[in-house]
N, CA, C and O atoms as a Tripos MOL2 file, in Angstrom:
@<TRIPOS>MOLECULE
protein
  248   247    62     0     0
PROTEIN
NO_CHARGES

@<TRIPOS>ATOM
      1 N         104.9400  101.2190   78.7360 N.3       1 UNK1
      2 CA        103.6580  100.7680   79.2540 C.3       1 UNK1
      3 C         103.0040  101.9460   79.9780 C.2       1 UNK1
      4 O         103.5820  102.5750   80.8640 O.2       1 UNK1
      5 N         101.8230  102.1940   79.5680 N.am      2 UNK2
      6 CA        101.3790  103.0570   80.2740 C.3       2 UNK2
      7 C         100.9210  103.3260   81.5260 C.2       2 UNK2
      8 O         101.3070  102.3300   82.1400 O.2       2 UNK2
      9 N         100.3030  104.0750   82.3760 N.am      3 UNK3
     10 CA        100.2530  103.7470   84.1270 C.3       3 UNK3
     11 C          98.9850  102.8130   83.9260 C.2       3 UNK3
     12 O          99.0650  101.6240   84.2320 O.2       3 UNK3
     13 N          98.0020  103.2660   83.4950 N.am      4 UNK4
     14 CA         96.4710  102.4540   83.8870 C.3       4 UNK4
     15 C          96.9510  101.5760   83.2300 C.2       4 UNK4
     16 O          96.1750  100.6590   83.5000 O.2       4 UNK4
     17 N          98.1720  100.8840   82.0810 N.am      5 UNK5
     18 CA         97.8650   99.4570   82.1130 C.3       5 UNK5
     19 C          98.7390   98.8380   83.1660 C.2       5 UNK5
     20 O          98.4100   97.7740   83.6910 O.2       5 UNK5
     21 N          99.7390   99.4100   83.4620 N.am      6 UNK6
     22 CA        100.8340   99.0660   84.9670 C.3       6 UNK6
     23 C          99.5880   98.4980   85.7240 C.2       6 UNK6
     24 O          99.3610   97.3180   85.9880 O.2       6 UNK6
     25 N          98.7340   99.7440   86.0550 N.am      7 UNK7
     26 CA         97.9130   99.3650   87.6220 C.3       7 UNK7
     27 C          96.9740   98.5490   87.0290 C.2       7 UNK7
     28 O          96.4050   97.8030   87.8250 O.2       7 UNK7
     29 N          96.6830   98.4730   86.0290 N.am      8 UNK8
     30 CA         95.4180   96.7120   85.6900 C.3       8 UNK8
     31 C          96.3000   95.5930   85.9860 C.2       8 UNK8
     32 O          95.9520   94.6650   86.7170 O.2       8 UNK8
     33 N          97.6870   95.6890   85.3040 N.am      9 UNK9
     34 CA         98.4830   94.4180   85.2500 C.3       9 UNK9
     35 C          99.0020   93.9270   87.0270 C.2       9 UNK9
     36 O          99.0660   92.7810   87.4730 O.2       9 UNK9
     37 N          99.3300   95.3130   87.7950 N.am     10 UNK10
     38 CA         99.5260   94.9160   89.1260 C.3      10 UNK10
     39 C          97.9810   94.2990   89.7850 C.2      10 UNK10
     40 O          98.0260   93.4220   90.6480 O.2      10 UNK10
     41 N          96.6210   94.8510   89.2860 N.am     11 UNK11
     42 CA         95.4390   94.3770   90.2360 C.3      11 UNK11
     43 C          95.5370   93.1230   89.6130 C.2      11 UNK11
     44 O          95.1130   92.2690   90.3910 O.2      11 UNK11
     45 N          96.0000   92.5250   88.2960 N.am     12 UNK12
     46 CA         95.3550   91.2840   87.8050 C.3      12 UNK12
     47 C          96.3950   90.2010   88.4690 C.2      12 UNK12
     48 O          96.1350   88.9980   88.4940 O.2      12 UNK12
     49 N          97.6150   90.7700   89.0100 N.am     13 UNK13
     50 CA         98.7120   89.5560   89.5110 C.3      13 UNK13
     51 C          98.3590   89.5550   90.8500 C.2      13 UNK13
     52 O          98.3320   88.4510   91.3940 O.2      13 UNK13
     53 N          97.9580   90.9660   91.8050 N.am     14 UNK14
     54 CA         97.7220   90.4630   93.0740 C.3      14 UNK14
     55 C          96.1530   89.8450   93.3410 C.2      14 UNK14
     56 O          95.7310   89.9460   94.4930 O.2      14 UNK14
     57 N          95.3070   89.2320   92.3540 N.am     15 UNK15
     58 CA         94.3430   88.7470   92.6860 C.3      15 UNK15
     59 C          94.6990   87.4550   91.7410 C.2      15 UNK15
     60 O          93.7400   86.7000   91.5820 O.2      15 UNK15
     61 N          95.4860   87.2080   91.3190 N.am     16 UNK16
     62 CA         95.9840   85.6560   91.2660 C.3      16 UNK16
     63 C          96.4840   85.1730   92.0970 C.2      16 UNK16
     64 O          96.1710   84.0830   92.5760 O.2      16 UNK16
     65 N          97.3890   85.8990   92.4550 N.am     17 UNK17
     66 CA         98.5690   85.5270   93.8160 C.3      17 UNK17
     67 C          97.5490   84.8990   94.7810 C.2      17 UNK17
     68 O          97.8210   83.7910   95.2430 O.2      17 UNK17
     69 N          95.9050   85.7630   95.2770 N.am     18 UNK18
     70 CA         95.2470   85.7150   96.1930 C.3      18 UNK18
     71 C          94.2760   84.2760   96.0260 C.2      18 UNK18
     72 O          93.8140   83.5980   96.9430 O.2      18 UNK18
     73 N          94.1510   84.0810   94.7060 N.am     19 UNK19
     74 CA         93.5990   83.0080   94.6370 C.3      19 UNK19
     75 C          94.7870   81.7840   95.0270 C.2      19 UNK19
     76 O          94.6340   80.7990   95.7490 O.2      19 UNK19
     77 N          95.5810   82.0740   94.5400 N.am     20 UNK20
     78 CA         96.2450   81.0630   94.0550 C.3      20 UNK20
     79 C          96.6440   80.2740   96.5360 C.2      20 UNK20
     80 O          97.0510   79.1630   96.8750 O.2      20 UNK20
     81 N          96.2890   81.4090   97.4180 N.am     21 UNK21
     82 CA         96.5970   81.5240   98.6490 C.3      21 UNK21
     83 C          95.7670   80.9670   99.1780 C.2      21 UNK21
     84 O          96.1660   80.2930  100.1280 O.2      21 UNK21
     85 N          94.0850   80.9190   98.8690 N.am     22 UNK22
     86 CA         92.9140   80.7560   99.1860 C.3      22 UNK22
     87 C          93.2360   78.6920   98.5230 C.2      22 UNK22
     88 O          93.3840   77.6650   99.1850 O.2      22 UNK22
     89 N          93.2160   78.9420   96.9380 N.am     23 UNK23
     90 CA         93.3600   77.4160   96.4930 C.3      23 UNK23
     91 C          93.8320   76.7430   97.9690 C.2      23 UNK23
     92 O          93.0450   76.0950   98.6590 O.2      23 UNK23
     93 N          95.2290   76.9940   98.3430 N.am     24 UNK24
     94 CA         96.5160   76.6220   99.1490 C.3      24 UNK24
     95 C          95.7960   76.4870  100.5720 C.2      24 UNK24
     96 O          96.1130   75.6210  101.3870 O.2      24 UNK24
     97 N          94.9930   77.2480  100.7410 N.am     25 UNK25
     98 CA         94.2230   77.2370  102.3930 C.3      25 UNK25
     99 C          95.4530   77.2640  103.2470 C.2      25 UNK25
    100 O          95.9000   76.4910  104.0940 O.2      25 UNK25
    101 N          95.8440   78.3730  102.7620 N.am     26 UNK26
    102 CA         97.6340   79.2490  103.5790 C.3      26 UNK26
    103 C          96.7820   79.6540  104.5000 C.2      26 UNK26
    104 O          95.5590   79.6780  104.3610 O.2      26 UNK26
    105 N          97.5990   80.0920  105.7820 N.am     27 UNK27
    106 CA         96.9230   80.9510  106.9000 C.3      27 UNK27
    107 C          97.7820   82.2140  106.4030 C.2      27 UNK27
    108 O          98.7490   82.1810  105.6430 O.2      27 UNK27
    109 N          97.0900   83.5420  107.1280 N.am     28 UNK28
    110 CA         97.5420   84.6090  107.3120 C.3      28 UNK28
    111 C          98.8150   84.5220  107.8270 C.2      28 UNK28
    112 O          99.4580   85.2790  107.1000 O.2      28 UNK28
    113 N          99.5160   84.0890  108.5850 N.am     29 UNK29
    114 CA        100.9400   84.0490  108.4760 C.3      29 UNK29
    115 C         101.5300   83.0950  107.9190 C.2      29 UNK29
    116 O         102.7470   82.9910  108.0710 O.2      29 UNK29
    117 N         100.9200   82.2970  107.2490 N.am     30 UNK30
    118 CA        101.7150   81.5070  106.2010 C.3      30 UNK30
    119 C         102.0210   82.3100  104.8520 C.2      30 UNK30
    120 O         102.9490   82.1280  104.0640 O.2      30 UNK30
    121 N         100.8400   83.3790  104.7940 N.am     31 UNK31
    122 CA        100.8530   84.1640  103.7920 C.3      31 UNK31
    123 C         102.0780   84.9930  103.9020 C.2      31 UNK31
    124 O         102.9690   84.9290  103.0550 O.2      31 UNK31
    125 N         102.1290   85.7430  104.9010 N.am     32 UNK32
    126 CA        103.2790   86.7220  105.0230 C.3      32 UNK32
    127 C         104.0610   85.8810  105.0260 C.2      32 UNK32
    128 O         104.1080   85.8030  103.7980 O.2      32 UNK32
    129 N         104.8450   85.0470  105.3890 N.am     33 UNK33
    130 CA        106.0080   84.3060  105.4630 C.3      33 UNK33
    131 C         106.3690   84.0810  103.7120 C.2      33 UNK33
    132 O         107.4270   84.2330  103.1000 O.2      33 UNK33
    133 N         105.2950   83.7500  103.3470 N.am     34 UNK34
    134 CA        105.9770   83.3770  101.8750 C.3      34 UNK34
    135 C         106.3440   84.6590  100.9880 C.2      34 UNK34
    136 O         107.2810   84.7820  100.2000 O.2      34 UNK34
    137 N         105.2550   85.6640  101.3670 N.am     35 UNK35
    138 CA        105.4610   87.4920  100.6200 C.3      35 UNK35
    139 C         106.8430   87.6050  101.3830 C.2      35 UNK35
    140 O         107.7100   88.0410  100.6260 O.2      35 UNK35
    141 N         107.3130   87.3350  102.6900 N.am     36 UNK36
    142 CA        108.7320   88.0210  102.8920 C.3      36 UNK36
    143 C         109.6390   87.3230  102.4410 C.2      36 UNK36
    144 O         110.6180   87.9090  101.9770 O.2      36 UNK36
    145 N         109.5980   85.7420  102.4340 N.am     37 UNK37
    146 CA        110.5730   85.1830  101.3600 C.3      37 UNK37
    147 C         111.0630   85.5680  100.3350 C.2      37 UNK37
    148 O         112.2610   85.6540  100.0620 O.2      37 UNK37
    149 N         109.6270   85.9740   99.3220 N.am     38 UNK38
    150 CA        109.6620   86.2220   97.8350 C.3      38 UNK38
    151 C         110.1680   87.4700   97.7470 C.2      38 UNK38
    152 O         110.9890   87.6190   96.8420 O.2      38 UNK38
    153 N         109.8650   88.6500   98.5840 N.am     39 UNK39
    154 CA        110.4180   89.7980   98.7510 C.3      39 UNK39
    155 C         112.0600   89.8170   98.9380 C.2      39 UNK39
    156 O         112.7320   90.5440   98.2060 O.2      39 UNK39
    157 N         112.5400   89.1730   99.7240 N.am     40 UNK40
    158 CA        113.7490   89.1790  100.0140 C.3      40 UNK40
    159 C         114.9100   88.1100   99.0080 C.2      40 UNK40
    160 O         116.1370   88.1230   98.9140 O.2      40 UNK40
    161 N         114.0960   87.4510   98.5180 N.am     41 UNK41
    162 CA        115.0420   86.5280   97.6590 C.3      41 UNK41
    163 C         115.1090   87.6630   96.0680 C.2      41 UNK41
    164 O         116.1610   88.0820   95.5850 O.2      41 UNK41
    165 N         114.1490   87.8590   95.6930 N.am     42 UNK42
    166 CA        114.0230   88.8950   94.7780 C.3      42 UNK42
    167 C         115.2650   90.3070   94.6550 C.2      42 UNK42
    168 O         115.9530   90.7770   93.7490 O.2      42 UNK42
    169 N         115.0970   90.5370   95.8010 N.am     43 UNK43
    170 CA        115.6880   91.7300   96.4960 C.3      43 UNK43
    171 C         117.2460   91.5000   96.5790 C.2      43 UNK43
    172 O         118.0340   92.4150   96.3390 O.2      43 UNK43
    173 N         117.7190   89.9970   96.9950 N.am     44 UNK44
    174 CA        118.9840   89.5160   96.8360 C.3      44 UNK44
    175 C         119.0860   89.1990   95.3850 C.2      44 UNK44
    176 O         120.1320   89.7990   95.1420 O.2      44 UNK44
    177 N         118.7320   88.6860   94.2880 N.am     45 UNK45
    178 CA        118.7310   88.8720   93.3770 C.3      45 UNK45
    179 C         119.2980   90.2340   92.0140 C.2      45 UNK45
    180 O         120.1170   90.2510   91.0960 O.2      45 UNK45
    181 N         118.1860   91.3120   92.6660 N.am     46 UNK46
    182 CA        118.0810   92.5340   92.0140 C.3      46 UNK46
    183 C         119.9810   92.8870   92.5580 C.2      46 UNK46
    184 O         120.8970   93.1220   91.7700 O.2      46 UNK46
    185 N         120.0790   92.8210   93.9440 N.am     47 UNK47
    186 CA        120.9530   93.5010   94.6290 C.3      47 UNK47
    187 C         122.6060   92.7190   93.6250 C.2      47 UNK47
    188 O         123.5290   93.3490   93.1080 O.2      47 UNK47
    189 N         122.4690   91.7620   93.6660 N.am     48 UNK48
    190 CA        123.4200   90.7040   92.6910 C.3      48 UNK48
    191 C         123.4970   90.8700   91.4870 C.2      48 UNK48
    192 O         124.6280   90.5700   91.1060 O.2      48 UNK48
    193 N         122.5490   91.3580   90.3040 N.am     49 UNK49
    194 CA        122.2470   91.7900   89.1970 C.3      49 UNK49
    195 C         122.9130   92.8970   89.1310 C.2      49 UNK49
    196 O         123.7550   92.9960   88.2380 O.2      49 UNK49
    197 N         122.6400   94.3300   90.3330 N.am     50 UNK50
    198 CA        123.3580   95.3630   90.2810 C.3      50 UNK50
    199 C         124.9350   95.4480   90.2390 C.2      50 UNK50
    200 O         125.6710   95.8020   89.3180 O.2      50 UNK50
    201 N         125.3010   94.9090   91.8300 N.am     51 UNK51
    202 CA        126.6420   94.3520   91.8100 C.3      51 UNK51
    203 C         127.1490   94.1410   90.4750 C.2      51 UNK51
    204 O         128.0080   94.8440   89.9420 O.2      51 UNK51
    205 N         126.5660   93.1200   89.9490 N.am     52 UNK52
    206 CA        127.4760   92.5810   88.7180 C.3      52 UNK52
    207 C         127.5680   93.3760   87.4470 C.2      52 UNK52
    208 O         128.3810   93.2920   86.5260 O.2      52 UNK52
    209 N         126.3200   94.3330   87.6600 N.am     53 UNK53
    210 CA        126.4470   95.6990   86.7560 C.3      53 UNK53
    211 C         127.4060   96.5280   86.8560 C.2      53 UNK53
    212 O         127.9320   97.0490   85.8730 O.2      53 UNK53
    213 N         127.7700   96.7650   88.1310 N.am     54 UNK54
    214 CA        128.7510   98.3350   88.0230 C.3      54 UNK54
    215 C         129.8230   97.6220   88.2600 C.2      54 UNK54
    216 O         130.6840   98.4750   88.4780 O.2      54 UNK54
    217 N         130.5830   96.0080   88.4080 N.am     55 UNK55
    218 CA        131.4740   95.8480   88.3900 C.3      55 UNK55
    219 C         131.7250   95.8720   86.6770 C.2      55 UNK55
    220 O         132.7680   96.3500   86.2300 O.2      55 UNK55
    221 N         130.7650   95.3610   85.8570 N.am     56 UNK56
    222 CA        130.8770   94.9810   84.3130 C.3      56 UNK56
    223 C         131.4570   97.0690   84.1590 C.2      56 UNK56
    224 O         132.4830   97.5520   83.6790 O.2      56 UNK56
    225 N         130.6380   97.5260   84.5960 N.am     57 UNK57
    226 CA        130.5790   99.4200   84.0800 C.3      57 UNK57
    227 C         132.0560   99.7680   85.1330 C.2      57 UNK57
    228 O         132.3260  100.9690   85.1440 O.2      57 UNK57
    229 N         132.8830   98.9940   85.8770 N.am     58 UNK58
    230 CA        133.8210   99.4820   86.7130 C.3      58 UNK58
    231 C         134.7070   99.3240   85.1890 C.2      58 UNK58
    232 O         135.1300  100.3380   84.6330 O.2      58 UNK58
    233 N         134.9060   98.0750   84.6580 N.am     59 UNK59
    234 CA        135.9510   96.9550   83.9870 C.3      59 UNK59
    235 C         135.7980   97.9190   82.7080 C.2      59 UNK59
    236 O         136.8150   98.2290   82.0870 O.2      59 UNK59
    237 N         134.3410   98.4690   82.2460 N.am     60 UNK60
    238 CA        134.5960   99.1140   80.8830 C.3      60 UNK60
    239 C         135.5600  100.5180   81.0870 C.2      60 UNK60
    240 O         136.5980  100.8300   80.5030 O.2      60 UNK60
    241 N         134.9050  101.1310   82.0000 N.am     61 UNK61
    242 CA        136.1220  102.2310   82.3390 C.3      61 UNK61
    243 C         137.3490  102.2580   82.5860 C.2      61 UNK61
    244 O         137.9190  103.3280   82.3740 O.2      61 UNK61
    245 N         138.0430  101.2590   83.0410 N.am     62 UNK62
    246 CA        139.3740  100.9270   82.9720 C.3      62 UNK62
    247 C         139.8610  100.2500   82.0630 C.2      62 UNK62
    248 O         141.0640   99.9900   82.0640 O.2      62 UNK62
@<TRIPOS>BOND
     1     1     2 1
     2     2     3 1
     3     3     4 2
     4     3     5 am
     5     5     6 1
     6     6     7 1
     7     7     8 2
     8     7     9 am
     9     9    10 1
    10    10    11 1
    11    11    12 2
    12    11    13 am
    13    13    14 1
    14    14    15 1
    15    15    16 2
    16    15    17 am
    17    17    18 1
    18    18    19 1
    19    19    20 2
    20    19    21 am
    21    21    22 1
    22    22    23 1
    23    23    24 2
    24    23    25 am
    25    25    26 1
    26    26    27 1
    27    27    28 2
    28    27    29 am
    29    29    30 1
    30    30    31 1
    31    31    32 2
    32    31    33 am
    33    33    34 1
    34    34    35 1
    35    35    36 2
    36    35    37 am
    37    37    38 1
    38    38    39 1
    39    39    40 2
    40    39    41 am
    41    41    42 1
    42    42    43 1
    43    43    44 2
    44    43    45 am
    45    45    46 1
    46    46    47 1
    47    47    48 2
    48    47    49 am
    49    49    50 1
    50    50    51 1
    51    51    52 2
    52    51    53 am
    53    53    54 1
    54    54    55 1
    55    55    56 2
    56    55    57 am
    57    57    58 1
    58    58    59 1
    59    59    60 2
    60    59    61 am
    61    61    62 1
    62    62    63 1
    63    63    64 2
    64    63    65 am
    65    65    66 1
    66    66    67 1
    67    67    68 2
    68    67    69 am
    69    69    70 1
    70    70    71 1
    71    71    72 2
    72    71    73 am
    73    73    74 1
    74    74    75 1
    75    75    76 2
    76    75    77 am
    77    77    78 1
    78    78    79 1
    79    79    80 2
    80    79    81 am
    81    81    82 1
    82    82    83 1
    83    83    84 2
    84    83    85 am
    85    85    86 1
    86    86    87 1
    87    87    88 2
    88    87    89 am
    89    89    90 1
    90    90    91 1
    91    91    92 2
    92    91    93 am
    93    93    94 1
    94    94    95 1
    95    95    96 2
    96    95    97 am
    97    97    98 1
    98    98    99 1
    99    99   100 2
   100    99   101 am
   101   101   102 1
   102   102   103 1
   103   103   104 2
   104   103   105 am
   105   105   106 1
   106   106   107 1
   107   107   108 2
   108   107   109 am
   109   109   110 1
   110   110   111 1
   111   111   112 2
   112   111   113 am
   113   113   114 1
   114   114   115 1
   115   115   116 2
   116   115   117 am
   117   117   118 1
   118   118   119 1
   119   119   120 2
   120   119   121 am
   121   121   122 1
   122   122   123 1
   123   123   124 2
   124   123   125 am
   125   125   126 1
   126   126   127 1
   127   127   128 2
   128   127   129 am
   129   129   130 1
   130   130   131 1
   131   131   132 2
   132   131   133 am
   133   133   134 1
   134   134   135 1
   135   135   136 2
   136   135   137 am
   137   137   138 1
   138   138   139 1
   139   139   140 2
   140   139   141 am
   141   141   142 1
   142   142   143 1
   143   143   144 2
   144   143   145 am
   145   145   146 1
   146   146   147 1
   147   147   148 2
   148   147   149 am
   149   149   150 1
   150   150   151 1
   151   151   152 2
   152   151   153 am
   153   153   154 1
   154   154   155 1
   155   155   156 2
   156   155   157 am
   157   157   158 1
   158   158   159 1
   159   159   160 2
   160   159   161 am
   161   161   162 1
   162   162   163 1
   163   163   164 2
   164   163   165 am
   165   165   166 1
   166   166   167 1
   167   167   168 2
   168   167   169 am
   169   169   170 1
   170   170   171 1
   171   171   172 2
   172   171   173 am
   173   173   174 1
   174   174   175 1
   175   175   176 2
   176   175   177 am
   177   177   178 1
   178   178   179 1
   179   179   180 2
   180   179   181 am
   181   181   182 1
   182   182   183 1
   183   183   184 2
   184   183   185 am
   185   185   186 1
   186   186   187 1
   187   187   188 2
   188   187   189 am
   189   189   190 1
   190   190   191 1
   191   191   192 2
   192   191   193 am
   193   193   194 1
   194   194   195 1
   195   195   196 2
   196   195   197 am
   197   197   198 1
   198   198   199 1
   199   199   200 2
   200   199   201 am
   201   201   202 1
   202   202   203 1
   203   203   204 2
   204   203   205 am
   205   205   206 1
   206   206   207 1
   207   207   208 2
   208   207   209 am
   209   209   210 1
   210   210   211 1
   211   211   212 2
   212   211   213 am
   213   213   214 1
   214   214   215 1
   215   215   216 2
   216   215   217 am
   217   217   218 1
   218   218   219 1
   219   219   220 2
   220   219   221 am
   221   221   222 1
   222   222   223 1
   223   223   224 2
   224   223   225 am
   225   225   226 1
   226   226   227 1
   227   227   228 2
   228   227   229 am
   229   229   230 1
   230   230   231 1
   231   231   232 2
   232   231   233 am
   233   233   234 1
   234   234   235 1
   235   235   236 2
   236   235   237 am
   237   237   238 1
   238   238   239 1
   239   239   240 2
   240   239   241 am
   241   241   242 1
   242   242   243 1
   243   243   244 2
   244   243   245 am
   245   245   246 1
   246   246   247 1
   247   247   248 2
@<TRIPOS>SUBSTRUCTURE
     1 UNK1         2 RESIDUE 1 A UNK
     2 UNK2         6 RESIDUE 1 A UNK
     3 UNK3        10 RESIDUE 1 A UNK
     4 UNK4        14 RESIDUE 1 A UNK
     5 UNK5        18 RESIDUE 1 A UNK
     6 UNK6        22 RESIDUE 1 A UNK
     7 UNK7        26 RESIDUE 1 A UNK
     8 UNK8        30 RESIDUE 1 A UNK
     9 UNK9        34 RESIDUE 1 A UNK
    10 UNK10       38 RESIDUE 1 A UNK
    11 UNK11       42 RESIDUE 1 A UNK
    12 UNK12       46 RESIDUE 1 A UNK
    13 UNK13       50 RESIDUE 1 A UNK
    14 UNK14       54 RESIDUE 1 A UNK
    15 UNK15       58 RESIDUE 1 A UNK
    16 UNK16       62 RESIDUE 1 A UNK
    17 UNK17       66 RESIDUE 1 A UNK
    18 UNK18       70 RESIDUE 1 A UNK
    19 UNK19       74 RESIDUE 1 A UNK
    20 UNK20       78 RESIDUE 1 A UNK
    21 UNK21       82 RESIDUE 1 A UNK
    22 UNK22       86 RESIDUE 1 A UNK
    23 UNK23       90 RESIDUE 1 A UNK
    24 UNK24       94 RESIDUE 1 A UNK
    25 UNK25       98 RESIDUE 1 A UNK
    26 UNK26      102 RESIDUE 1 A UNK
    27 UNK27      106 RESIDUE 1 A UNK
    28 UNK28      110 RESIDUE 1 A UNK
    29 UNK29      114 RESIDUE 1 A UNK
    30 UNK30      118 RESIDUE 1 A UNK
    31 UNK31      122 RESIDUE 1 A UNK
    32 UNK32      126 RESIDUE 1 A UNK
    33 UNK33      130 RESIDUE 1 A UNK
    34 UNK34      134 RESIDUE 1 A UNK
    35 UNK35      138 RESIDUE 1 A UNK
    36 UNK36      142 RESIDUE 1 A UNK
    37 UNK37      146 RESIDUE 1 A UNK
    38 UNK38      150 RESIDUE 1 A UNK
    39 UNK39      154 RESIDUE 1 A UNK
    40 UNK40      158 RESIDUE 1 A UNK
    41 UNK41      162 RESIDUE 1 A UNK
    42 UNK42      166 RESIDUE 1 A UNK
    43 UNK43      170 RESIDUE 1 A UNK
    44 UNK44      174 RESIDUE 1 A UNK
    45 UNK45      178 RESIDUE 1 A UNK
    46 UNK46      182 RESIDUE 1 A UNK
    47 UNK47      186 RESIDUE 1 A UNK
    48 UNK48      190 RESIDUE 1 A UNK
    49 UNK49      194 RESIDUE 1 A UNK
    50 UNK50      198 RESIDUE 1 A UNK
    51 UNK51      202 RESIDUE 1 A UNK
    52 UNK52      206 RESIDUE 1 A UNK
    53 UNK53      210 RESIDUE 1 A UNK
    54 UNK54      214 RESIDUE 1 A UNK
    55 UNK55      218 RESIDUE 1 A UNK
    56 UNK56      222 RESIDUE 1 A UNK
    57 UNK57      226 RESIDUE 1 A UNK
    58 UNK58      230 RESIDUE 1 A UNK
    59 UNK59      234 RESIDUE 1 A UNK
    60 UNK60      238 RESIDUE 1 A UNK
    61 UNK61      242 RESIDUE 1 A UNK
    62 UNK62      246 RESIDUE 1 A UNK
């Protein structure tokens, strides 16, 4: 994927996200509360995905 379509595809999700906040009539810290949720559950995710990678890449090497 190329960069200018990366950065169209990132402006076109964070101005859904924004609607989708406005629809919701979230407050400004309702907003952040849910971006640090999503951030951090994601993040435990990725981090669990990895884990289970280099144990799979530990098991092929032995």
């Amino acid at each position: 994927m190329e960069k200018e379509e990366q950065m169209e595809r990132i402006a076109e999700t964070k101005q859904s996200i924004n609607d989708l906040f406005i629809e919701q009539g979230l407050t400004y810290g309702e907003v952040k509360r849910v971006l640090w949720q999503l951030m951090h559950e994601f993040k435990r995710k990725e981090e669990k995905y990895l884990d289970g990678s280099s144990i799979q890449v530990l098991e092929k090497i032995n």
